[in-house]
Every structure is written in structure tokens, then in C-alpha cells.
C-alpha positions in Angstrom: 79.5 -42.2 274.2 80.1 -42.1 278.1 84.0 -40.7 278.9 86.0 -44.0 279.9 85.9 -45.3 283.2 88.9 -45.7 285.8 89.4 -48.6 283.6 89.1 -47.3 280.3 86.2 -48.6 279.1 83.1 -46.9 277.2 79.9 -48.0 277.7 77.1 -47.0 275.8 73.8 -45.7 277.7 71.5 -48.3 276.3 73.9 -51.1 277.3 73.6 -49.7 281.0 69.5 -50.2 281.0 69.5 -53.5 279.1 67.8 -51.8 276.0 65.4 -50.5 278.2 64.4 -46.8 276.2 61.1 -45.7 278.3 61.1 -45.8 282.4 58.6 -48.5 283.9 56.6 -45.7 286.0 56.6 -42.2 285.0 56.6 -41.0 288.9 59.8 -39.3 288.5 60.8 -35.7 287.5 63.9 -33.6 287.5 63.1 -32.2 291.2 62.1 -35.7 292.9 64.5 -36.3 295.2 65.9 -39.8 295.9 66.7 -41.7 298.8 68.7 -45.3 299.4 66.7 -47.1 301.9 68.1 -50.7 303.6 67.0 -53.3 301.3 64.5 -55.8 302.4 65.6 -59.5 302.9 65.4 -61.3 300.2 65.3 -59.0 297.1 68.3 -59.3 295.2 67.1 -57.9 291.4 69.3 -57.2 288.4 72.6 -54.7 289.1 74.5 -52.8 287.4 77.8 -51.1 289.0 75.9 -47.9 288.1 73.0 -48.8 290.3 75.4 -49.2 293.2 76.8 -45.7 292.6 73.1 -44.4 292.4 72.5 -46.2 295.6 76.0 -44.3 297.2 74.9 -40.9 296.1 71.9 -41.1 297.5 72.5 -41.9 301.3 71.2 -38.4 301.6 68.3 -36.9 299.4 69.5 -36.0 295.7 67.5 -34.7 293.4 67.4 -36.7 290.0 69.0 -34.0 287.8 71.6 -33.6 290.1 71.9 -37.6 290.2 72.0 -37.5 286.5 74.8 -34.8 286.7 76.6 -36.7 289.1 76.8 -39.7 287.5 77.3 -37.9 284.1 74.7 -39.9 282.4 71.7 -38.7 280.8 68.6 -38.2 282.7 66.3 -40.7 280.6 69.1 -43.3 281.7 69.3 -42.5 285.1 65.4 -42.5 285.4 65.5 -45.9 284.3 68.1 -47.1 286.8 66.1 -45.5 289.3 62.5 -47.4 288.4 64.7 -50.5 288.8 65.7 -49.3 292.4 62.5 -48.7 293.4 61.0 -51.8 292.1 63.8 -53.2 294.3 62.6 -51.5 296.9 66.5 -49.9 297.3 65.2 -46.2 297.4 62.1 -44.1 298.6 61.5 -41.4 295.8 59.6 -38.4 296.9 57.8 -35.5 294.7 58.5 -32.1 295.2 56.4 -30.2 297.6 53.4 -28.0 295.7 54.0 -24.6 296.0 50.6 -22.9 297.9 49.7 -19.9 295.4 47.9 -17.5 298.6 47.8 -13.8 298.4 50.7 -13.3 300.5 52.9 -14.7 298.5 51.8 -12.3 295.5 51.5 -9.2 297.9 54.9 -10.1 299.3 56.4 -10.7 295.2 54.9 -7.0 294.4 56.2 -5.6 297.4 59.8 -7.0 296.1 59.8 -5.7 292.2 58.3 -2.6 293.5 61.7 -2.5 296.0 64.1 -3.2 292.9 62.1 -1.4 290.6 63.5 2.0 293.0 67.0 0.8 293.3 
């Protein structure tokens, strides 16, 4: 059980999704990072005070463990909240950017154990 709000109340995880146990897309991971975006006119969708919170902390870019942490709600939850915001069109999700594999890279990694490896 979630520790009580400013009002004292518990509220259960699954109450917070409406049942909900899987995400409706599967586009997000721990390292996407989230963005509120203006809504457009006319959407309203369903709300939860916990999707206005999500929709607070993420004026700037958040990742979504550091959302879940924030919030202090688990990160299937959180995911859920967040498919629902998207939907909505409240919030741009983006993946993180792939990390190029080159030669450099590994030449510049050797170059750096073979530094701590004479400390």
C-alpha cells in the first residue's frame, strides 16, 4: 500500500489505473523521457489527480524511472498513467538516443582501463 497522502488516505495502485494491469503500448522504458505538451482543444479523457502530478513533473523532460520515483509509485503503474497521457495527447514521449558502437569509442575505452590499470 502507497504511504497516505496530505490527507491521509491510502490508495491502492490498481485503484489508480482503473484495474488496468498491462500498459496499452509498450513504447515506454525506464530511460524514455517524458514531456507535458499543451493539450489540444477538445480532449478532455479520464484523470486522475496523479495524472496531473505526472503532467507537473514533467514540464521539463523526466525520465520514467525517475517519474516513478518521484511519484513514489511503481513503474508498471506509472507506465500506465503515462499511455493514458499520451493517448490524450498531454505528453510527447521520446526513446533514448542509440549509442553508435565505432572504433573510437573502443580505442578511447582501452585507452582509459589501460590509464587506471597504472594508477
Amino acid at each position: 500500500m502507497r504511504e497516505g497522502d496530505a490527507e491521509g488516505r491510502l490508495v491502492r495502485p490498481f485503484a489508480l489505473t482503473g484495474g488496468r494491469t498491462r500498459p496499452s503500448r509498450a513504447d515506454f522504458t525506464l530511460i524514455t523521457t517524458v514531456t507535458a505538451v499543451h493539450p489540444p482543444p477538445g480532449r478532455t479523457g479520464r484523470r486522475q489527480p496523479e495524472h496531473a502530478r505526472i503532467l507537473r513533473l514533467c514540464a521539463e523532460p523526466v525520465a520514467v524511472a525517475e517519474l516513478a520515483a518521484l511519484l513514489d509509485l511503481p513503474v508498471s503503474v506509472v507506465v500506465i498513467l503515462l499511455c493514458d497521457l499520451l493517448e490524450d495527447g498531454r505528453i510527447v514521449a521520446r526513446a533514448p538516443h542509440p549509442v553508435s558502437h565505432s572504433t573510437a569509442d573502443l580505442d578511447l575505452l582501452r585507452k582509459v582501463r589501460e590509464g587506471l590499470g597504472r594508477l
